[in-house]
C-alpha positions in Angstrom: 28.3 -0.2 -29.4 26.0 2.1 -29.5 26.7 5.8 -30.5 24.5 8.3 -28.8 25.4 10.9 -31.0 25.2 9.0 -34.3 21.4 7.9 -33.0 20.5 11.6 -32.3 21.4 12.7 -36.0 19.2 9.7 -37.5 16.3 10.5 -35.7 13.8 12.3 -38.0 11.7 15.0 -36.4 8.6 12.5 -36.0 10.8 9.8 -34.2 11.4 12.8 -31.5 7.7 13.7 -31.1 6.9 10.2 -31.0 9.4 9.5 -28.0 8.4 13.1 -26.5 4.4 12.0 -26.5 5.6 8.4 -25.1 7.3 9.8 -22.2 4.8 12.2 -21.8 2.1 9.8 -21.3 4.7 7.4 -19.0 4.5 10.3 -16.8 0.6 11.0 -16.6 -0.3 7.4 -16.3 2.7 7.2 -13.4 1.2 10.4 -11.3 -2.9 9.5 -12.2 -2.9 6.0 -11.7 0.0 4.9 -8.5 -1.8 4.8 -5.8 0.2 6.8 -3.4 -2.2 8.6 -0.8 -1.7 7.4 3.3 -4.1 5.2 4.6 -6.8 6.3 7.5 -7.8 3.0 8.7 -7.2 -0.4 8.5 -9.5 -3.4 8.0 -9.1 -6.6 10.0 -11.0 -9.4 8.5 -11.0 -12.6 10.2 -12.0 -16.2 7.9 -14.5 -14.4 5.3 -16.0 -12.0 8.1 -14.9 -8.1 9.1 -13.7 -8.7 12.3 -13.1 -4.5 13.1 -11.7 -1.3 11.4 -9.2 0.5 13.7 -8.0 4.4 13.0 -4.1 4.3 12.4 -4.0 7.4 14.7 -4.1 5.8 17.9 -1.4 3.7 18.9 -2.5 -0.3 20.1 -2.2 -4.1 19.9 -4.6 -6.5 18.7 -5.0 -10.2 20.0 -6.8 -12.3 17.4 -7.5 -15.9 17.5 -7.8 -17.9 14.5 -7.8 -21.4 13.4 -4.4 -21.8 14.5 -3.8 -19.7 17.2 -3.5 -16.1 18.4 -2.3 -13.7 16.2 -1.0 -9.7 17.5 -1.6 -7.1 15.0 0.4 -3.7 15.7 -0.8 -0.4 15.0 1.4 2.8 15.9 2.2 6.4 14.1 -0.2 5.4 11.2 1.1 2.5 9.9 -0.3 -1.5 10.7 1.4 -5.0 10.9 1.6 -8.3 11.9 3.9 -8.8 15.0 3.2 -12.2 15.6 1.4 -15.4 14.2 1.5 -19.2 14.7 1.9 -20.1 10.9 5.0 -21.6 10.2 6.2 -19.0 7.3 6.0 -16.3 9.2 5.6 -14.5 5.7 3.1 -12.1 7.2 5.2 -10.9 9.7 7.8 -10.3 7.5 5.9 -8.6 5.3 6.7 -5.1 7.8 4.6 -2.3 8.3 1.9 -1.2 5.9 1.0 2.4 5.6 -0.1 3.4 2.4 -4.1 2.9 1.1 -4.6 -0.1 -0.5 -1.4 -2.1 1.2 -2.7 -5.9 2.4 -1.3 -8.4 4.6 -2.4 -11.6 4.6 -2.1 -14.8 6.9 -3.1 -17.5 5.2 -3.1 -20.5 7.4 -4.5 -18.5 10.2 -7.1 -16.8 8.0 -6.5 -13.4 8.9 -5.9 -10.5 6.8 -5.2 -6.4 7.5 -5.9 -3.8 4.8 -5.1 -0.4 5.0 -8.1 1.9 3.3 -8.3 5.7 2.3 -10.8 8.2 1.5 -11.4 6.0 -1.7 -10.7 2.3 -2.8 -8.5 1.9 -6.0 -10.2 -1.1 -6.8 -13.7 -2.5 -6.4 -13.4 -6.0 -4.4 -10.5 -7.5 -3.3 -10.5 -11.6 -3.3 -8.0 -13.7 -1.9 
């Protein structure tokens, strides 16, 4: 077993920094790089067209129609979902509510997808 105090006492004054510089840069590349900022809109693309963008700030439904069937999309105190789909998973409506920039749902079957955007996209394209 492992003796925390025994390790401590072996560790030379470079291991320290070393480990000090490590978690040091763990911690910048956590706050500068996770995307964590709430999402203004979200996307609704429908087959490989942009069926609307909706504002998360007003509460409604949305009755799509894709290959197989109608699909409702939720939106309500700024966060998006699926409610309801004919695909036999379901794994889109199980996915929950999506709130954050950058969060995407996707039916696949039905060929209908949400994403939630920001003042800025962390990424360049998305491609599914």
């Amino acid at each position: 077993m492992l003796n925390l105090k025994s390790l401590h006492k072996s560790l030379l004054l470079g291991d320290k920094l070393v480990l000090l510089l490590a978690m040091g840069l763990v911690y910048f590349l956590f706050v500068n790089l996770w995307s964590n900022s709430a999402a203004a809109k979200v996307q609704i693309r429908l087959a490989d067209k942009t069926y609307a963008t909706y504002s998360l700030n007003q509460q409604r439904e949305i009755h799509l129609h894709g290959p197989l069937g109608e699909t409702v999309i939720g939106i309500a105190h700024g966060k998006a979902r699926f409610v309801k789909s004919p695909c036999t998973g379901q794994y889109c409506v199980h996915q929950g509510w999506l709130s954050k920039a950058g969060q995407v749902a996707i039916c696949l079957p039905n060929q209908i997808s949400l994403e939630l955007v920001g003042a800025s996209k962390p990424y360049d394209t998305l491609n599914y």
